[in-house]
C-alpha positions in Angstrom: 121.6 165.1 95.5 123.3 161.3 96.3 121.2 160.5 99.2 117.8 161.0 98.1 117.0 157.9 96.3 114.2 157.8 98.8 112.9 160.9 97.2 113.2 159.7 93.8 111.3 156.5 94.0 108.9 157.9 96.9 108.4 160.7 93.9 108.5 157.8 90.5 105.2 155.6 92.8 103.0 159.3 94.0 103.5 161.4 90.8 100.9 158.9 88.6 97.9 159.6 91.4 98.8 162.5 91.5 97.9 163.3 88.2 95.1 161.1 88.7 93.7 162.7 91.4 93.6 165.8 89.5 92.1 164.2 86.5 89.3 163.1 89.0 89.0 166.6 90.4 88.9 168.0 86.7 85.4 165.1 85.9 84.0 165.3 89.2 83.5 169.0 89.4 80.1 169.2 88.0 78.7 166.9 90.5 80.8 168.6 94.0 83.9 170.6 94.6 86.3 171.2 92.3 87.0 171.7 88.4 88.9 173.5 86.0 90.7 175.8 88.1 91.3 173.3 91.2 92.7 170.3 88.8 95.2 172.8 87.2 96.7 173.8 90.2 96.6 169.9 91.2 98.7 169.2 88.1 101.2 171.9 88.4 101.9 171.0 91.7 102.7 167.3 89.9 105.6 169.1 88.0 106.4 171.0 90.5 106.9 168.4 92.7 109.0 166.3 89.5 111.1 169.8 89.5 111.9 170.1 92.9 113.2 165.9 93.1 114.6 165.8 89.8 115.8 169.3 89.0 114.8 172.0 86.5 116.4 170.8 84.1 114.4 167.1 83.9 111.3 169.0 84.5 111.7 170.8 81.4 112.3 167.8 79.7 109.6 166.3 80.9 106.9 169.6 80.2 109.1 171.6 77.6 108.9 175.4 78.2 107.6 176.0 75.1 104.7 173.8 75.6 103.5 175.5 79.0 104.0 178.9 77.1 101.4 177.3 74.4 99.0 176.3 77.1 98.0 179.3 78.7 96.5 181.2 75.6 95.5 177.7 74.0 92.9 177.3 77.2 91.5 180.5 76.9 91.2 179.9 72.8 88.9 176.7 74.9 86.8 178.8 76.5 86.3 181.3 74.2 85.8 178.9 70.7 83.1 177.1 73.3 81.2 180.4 73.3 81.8 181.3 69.9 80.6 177.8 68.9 77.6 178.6 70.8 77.1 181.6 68.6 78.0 179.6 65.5 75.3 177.2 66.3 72.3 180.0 66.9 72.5 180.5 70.8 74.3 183.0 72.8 77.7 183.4 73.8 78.2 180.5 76.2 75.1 179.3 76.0 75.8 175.4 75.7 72.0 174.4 75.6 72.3 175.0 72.0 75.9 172.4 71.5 74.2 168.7 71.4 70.8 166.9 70.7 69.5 167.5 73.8 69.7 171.1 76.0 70.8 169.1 79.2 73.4 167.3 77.7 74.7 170.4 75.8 75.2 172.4 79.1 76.5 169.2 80.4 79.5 169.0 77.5 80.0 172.9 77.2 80.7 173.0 81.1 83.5 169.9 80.8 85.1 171.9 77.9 85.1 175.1 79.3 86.6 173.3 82.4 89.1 171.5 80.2 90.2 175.1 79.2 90.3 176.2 82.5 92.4 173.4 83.0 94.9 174.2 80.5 95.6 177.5 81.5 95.8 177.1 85.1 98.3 174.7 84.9 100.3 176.2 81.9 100.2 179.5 83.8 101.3 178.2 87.5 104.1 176.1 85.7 105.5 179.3 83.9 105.9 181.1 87.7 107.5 178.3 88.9 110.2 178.5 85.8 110.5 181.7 85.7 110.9 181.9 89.4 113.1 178.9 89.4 115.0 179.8 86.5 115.7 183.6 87.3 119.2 183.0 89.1 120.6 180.7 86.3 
């Protein structure tokens, strides 16, 4: 890897909108396309991408292992303590009227942290393929 210092800086100046864009997937998705599941994949694909310029190795540096193996059941702990909060707070499971002040703005904030789980675990999970996939022959 000597001659790709096109890669590297090409990689350094699109990996930040990258991550941006999927940030902006992640808040838009209640009012078009996208969400949870579409701004995971969006930010995986950021280290991904960081993996395949920089190496494993850096990648891991960058998002440790051990962090992507806390994110996948931390998301669905999300989802599920969003419902259970619900519960907690006299509504049904998931029922995020019940959350805030006001029943619009409830469903409005249970949605985003549902998607925020959604989020988590997406990207957790399709970073742990790529290492494990990556990793196998080592």
């Amino acid at each position: 890897m000597r001659y790709d210092t096109i890669l590297r800086i090409g990689a350094k100046l699109i990996l930040p909108f990258i991550l941006l864009f999927a940030l902006y997937v992640q808040f838009h998705g209640d009012f078009g396309p996208g969400g949870g599941f579409q701004a995971g994949v969006v930010s995986a694909a950021m280290v991904i991408l960081y993996a395949i310029i920089f190496g494993l190795a850096a990648a891991q540096r960058v998002v440790p292992p051990i962090l992507v193996e806390t994110m996948v059941p931390l998301g669905v702990l999300i989802y599920a303590g969003v419902g259970v909060a619900a519960m907690l707070l006299g509504g049904d499971y998931l029922n995020y009227s019940v959350l805030l002040h006001d029943p619009v703005h409830g469903q409005e904030f249970g949605i985003l942290l549902v998607e925020i789980g959604v989020l988590v675990t997406v990207a957790g999970t399709m970073t742990a393929i790529f290492y494990t996939f990556v990793g196998r022959g080592r």
